[in-house]
N, C-alpha and C positions, 0 to 999 in steps of 0.2 A: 497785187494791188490794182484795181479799176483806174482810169483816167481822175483824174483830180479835177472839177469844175466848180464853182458859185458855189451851187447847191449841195453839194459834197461837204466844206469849207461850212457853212449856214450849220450841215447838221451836226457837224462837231463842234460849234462853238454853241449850240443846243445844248451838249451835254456838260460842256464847262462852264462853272458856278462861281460867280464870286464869293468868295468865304465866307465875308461877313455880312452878305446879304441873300436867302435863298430863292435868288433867280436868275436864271442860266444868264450866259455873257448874249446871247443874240437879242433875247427879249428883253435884259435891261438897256436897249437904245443907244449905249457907247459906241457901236463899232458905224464907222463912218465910211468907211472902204475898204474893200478885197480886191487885191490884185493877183493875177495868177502870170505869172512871170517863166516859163519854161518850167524848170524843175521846183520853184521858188515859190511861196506863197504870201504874199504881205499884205497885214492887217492892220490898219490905221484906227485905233479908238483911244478911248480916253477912261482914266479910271474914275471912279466913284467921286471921289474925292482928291485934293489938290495933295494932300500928305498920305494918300494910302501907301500902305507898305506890301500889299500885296500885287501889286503888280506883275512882280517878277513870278511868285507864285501863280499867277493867272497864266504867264504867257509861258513859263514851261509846262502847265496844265496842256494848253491848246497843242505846243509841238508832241508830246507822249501822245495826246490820240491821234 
């Protein structure tokens, strides 16, 4: 596994999608900071909506890749 930075972090949330709308997590505008933390990665956004239920689907999405 390569160094993990910004850019790394950017292009896997590229490939993760919010379910019920088809476009990726980066380019729908939620994600408001990355933090890269030693072995750690924390990602600060907001979902779609105030009652989405996927959430958690999103963000185990993002740790599997």
């Amino acid at each position: 596994m390569g160094k993990i930075n910004k850019e790394s972090v950017i292009n896997i949330l590229k490939e993760c999608y919010d379910p019920e709308i088809p476009i990726d997590l980066w380019n729908l505008g939620l994600i408001y900071e990355i933090k890269l933390e030693q072995e750690a990665v924390n990602i600060t956004m907001s979902l779609t909506t105030p009652g989405c239920t996927m959430g958690q689907y999103m963000a185990h999405d993002i740790k599997q890749k």
